[in-house]
DRENBA-148535 format. One record per atom (N, C-alpha, C): residue in three letters; x, y, z; residue number from 0. Coordinates in steps of 0.02 Angstrom, whole numbers, always signed. Layout:
<sites>
["ALA"; [X; Y; Z]; NUM] ...
</sites>
This chain:
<sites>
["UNK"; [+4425; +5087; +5409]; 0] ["UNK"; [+4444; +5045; +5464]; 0] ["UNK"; [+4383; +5032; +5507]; 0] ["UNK"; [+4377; +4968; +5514]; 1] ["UNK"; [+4318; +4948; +5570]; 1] ["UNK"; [+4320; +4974; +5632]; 1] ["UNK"; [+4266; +4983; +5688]; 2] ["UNK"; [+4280; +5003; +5733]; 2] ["UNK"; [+4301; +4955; +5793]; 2] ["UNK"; [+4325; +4943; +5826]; 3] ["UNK"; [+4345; +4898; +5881]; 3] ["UNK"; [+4314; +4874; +5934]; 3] ["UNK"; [+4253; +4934; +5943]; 4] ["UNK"; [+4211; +4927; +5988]; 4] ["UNK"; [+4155; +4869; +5985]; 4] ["UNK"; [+4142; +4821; +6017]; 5] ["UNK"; [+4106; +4764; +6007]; 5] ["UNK"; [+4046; +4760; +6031]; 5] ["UNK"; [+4038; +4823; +6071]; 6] ["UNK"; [+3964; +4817; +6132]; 6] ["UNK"; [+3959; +4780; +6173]; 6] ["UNK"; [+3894; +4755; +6195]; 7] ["UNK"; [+3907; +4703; +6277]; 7] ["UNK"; [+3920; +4626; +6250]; 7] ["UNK"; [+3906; +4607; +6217]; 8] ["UNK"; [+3974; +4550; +6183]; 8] ["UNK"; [+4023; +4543; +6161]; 8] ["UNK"; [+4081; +4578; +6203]; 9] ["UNK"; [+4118; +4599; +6170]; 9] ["UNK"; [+4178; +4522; +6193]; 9] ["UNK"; [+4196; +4485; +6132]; 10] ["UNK"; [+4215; +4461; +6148]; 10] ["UNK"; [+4307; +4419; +6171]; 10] ["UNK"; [+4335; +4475; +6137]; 11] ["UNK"; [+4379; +4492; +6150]; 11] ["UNK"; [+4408; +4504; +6230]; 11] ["UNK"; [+4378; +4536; +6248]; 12] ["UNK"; [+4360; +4583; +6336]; 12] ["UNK"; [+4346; +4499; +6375]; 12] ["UNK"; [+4308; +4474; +6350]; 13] ["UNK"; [+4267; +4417; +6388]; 13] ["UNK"; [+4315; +4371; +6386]; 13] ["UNK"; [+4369; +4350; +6336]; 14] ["UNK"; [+4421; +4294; +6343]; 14] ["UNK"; [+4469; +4343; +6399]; 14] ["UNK"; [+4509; +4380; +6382]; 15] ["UNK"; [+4540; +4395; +6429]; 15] ["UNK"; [+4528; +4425; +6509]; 15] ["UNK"; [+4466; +4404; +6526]; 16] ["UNK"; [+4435; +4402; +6574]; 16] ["UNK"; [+4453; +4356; +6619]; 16] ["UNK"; [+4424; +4299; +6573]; 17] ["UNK"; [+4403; +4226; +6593]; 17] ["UNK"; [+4489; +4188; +6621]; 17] ["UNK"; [+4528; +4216; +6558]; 18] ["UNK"; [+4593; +4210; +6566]; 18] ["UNK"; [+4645; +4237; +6629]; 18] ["UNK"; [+4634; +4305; +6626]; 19] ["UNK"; [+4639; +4327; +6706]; 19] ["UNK"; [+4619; +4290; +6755]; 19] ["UNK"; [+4529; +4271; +6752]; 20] ["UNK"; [+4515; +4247; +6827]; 20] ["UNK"; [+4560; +4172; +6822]; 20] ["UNK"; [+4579; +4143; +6779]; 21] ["UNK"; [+4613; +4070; +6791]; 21] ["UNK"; [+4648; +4093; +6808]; 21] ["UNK"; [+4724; +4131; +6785]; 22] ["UNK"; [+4772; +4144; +6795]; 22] ["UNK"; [+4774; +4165; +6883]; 22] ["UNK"; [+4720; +4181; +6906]; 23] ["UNK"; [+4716; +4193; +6989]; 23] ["UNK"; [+4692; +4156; +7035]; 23] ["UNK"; [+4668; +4094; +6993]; 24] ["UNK"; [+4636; +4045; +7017]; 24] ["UNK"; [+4682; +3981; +7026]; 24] ["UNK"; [+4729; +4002; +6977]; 25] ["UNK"; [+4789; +3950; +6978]; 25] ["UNK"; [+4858; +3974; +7040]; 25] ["UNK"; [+4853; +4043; +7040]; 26] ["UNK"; [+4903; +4086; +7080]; 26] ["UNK"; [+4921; +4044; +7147]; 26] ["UNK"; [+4862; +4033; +7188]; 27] ["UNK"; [+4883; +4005; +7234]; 27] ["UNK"; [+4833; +4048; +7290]; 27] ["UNK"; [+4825; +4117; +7272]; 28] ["UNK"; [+4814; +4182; +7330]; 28] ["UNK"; [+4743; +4183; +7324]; 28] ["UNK"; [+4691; +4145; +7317]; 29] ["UNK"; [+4625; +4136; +7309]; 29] ["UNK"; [+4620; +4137; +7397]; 29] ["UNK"; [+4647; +4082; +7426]; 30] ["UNK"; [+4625; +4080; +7501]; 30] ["UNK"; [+4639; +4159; +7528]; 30] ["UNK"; [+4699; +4197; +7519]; 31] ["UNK"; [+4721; +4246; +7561]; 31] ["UNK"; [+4659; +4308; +7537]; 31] ["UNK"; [+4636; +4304; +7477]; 32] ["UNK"; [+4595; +4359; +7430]; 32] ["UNK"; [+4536; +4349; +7488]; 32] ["UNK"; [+4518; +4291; +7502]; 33] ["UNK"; [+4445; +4274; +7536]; 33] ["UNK"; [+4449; +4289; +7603]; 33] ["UNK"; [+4504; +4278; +7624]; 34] ["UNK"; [+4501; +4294; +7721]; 34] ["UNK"; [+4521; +4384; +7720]; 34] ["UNK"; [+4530; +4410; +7660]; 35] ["UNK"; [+4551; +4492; +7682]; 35] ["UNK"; [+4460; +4518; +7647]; 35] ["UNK"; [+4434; +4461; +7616]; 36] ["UNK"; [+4377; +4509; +7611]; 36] ["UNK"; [+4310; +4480; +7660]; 36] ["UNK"; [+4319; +4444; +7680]; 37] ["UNK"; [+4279; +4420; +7743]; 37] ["UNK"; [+4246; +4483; +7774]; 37] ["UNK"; [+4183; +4467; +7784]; 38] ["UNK"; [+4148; +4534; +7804]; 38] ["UNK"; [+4162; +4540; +7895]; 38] ["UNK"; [+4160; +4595; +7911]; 39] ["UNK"; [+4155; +4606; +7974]; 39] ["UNK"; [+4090; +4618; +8017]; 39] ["UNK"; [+4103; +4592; +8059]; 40] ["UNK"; [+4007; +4560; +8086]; 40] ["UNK"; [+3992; +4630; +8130]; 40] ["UNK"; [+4030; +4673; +8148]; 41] ["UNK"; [+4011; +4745; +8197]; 41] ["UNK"; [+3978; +4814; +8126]; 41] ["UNK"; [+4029; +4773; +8060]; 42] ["UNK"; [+3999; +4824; +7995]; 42] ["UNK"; [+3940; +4792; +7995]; 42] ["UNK"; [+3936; +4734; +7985]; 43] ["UNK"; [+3866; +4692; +7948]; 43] ["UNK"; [+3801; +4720; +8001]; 43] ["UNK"; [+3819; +4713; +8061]; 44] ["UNK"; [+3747; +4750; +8102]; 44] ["UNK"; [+3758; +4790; +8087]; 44] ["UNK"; [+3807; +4863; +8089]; 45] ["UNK"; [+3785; +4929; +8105]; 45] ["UNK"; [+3738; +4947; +8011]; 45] ["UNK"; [+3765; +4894; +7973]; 46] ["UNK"; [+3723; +4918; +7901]; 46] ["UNK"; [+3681; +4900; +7892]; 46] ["UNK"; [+3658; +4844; +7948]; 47] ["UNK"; [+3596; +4826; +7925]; 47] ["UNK"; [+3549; +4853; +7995]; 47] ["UNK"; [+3589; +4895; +8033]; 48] ["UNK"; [+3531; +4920; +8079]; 48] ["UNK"; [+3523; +4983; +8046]; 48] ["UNK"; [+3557; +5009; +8006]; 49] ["UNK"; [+3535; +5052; +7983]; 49] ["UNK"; [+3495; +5050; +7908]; 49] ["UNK"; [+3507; +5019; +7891]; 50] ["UNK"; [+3441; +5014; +7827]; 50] ["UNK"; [+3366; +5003; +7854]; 50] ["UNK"; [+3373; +4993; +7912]; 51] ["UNK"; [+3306; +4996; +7933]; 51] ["UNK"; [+3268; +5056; +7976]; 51] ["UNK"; [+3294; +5101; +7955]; 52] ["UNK"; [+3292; +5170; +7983]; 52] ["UNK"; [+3222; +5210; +7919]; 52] ["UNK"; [+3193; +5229; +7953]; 53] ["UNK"; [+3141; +5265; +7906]; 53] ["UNK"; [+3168; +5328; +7907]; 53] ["UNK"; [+3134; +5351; +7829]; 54] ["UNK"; [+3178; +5417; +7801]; 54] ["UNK"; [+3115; +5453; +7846]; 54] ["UNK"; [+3137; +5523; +7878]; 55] ["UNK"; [+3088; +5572; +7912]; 55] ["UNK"; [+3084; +5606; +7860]; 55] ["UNK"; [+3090; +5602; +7789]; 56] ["UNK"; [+3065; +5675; +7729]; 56] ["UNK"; [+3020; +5631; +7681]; 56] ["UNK"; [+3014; +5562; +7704]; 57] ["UNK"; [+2954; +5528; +7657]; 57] ["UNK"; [+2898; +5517; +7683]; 57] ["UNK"; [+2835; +5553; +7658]; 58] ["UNK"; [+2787; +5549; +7686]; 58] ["UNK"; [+2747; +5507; +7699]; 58] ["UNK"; [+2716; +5472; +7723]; 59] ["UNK"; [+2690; +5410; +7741]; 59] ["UNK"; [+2607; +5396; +7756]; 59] ["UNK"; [+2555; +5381; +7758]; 60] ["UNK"; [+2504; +5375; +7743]; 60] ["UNK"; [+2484; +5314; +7790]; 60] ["UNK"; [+2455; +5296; +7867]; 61] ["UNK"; [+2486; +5257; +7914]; 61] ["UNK"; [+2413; +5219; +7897]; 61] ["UNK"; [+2383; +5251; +7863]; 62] ["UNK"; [+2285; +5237; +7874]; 62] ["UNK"; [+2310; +5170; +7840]; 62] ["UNK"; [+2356; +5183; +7771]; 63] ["UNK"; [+2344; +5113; +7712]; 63] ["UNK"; [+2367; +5055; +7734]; 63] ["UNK"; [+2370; +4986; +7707]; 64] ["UNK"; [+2395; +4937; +7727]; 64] ["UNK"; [+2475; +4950; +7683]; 64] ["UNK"; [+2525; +4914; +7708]; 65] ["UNK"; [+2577; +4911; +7632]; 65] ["UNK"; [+2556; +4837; +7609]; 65] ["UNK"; [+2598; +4840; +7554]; 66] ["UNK"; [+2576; +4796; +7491]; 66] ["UNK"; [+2633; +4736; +7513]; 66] 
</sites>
């Protein structure tokens, strides 16, 4: 017996994908999907004030230029 497994072309996986996303695209609930995932602008600063936080355990070298 062959094996079933197809790897990353699998194309089987890939039709009923494609088929799903129509089937949700046709649903109707596309608008309601988009306003519950709408980002929140108090998350969006606090994540992006914090990615800009330097790690205090990486050592740093202030003499060099960065690249």
């Amino acid at each position: 017996m062959a094996s079933k497994n197809q790897g990353e072309g699998d194309r089987e996986s890939a039709r009923r994908y494609n088929e799903d996303q129509q089937k949700f695209a046709k649903s109707g609930k596309v608008e309601q999907a988009a306003r519950e995932a709408k980002a929140d602008p108090a998350a969006e600063r606090k994540g992006r004030a914090r990615a800009k936080e330097l790690d205090p355990a990486v050592h740093r070298d202030y003499r060099k230029p960065e690249k």
